[in-house]
C-alpha positions in Angstrom: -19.1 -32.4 -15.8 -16.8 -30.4 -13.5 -12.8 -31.2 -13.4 -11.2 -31.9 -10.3 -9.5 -29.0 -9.0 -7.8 -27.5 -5.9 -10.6 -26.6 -2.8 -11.4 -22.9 -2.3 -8.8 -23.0 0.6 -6.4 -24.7 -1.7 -7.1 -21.4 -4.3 -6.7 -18.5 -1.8 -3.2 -19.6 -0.6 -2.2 -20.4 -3.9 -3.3 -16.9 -4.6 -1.7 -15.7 -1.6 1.7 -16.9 -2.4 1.5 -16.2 -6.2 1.0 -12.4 -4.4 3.8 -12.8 -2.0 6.1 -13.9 -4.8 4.7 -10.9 -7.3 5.5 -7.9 -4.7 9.5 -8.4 -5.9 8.8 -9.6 -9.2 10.2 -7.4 -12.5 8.2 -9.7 -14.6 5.6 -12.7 -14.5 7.1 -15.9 -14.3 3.4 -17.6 -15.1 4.0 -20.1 -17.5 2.9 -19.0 -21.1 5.0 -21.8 -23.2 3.8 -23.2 -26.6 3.9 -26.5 -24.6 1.0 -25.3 -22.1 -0.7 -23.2 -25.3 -0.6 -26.4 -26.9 -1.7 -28.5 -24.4 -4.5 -26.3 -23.0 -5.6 -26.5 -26.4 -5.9 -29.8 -26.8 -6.8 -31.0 -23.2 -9.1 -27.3 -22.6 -8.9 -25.3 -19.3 -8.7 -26.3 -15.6 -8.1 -22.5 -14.2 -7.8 -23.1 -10.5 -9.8 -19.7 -9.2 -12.0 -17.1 -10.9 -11.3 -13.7 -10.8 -13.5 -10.6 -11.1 -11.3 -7.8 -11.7 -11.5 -4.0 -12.8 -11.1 -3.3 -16.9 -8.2 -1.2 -15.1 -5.2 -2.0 -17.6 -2.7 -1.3 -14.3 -5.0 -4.4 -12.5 -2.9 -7.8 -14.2 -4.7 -10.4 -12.6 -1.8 -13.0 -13.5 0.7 -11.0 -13.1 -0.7 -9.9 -9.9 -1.0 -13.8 -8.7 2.2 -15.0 -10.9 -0.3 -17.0 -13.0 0.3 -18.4 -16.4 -2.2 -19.8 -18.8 -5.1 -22.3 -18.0 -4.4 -21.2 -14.2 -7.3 -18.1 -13.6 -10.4 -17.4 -15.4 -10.3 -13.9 -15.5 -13.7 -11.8 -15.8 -13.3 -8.0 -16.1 -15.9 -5.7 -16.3 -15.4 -1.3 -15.0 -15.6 -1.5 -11.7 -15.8 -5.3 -10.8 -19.5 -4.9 -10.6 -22.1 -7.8 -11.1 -24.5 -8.5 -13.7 -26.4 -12.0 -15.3 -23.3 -11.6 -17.8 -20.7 -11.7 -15.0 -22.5 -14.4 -12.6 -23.4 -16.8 -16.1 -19.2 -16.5 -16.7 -18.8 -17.8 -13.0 -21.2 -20.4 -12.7 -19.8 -21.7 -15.9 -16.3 -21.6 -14.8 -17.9 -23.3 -11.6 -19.8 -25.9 -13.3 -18.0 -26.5 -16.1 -14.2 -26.1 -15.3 -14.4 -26.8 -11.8 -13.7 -24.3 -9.7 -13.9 -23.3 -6.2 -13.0 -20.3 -5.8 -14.2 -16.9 -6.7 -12.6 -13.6 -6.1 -13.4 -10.3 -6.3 -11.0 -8.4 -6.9 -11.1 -4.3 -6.3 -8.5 -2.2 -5.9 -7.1 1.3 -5.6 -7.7 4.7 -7.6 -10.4 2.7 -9.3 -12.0 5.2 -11.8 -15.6 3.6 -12.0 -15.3 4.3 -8.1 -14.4 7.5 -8.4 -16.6 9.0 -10.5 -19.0 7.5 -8.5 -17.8 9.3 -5.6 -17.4 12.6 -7.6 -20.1 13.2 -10.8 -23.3 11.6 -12.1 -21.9 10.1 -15.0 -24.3 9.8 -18.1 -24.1 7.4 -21.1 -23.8 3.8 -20.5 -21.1 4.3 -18.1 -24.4 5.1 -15.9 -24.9 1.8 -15.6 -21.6 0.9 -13.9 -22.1 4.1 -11.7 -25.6 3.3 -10.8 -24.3 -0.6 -9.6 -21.3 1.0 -7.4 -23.8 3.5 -6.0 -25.9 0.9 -4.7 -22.7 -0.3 -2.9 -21.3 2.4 -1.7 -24.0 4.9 -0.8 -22.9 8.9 0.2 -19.0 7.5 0.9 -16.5 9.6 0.1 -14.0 7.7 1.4 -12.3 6.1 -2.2 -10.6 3.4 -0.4 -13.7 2.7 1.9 -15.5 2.8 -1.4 -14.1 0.2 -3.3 -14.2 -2.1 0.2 -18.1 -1.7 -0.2 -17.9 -2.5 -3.5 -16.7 -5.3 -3.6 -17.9 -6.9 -0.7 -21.7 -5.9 -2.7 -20.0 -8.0 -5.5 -19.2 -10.5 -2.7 -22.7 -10.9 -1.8 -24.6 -10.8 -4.9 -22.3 -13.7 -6.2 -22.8 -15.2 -2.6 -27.0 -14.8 -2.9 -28.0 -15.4 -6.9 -25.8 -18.7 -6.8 -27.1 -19.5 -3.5 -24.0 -20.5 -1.9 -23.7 -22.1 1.4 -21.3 -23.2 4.2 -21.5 -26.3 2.5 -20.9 -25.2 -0.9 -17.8 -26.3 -2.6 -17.6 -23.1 -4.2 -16.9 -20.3 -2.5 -16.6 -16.4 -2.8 -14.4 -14.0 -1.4 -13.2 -10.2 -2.0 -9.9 -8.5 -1.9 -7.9 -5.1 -2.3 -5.2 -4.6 -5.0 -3.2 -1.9 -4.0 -1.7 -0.4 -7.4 0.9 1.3 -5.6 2.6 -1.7 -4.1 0.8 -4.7 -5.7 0.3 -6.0 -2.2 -3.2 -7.8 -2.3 -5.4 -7.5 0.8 -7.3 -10.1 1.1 -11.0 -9.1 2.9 -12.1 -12.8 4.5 
């Protein structure tokens, strides 16, 4: 049985705002006190968006969104592409925890992209490479790249959970600019 929890509009401006107040932050004011440990423990998790992120260790979903604990279920994966592994960790964290919300969260300088852009990777990497390919086609554009990306994300998440206007849950993509930390927020 799903938790009550905030509406997908609800999510994006609380993930606006927890950008807004990030872009002058020297560290994450999320709160990560034994008190919430504890209680997250004992009550569980009622994270209020999921986020699909970049293994990139310079991409700090709760940092990025001043998020402490039991507030974003975080999947991360090279790339931010979309596999049965990724869409089973959303529909749980829709079904189960209750959330609305799912983002998709690219960004900037993204490796996965740009070897994409640049080689024919081999290994299992290939897989990763062969996902973003499907995205992004002959750009060469990095930036235009990633867009593609993750709007593909966007769409696959959007098709294989068949979600509708009317669906509570709801799926959108964004930009996180390493440089500045600004977010850009694609819907």
């Amino acid at each position: 049985m799903a938790h009550q929890n905030l509406s997908a509009a609800e999510a994006l401006t609380k993930l606006k705002e927890g950008n807004t107040r990030y872009l002058d932050a020297v560290s994450n004011p999320g709160d990560v006190s034994l008190q919430l440990r504890k209680k997250t423990c004992d009550e569980g998790q009622t994270p209020y968006a999921i986020v699909i992120t970049c293994s990139d260790s310079r991409v700090i979903p709760e940092s990025i969104f001043t998020a402490g604990i039991g507030e974003l279920f975080v999947i991360r994966v090279a790339g931010n592409v979309m596999d049965q592994h990724q869409l089973g960790s959303v529909e749980y964290a829709a079904d189960h925890l209750g959330c609305n919300l799912v983002l998709v969260l690219g960004h900037t300088h993204c490796g996965a992209v740009g070897a994409t852009i640049t080689s024919n990777p081999s290994g299992f990497v290939k897989s990763i490479t062969d996902e973003i390919r499907k995205a992004i086609g002959d750009e060469k554009d990095e930036l235009k790249a990633s867009r593609l990306n993750v709007e593909r994300s966007v769409s696959i998440i959007r098709e294989k959970l068949n979600l509708s206007d009317e669906s509570s849950l709801k799926a959108c993509g964004a930009i996180y600019h390493i440089d500045t930390g600004r977010v850009e927020f694609m819907d």
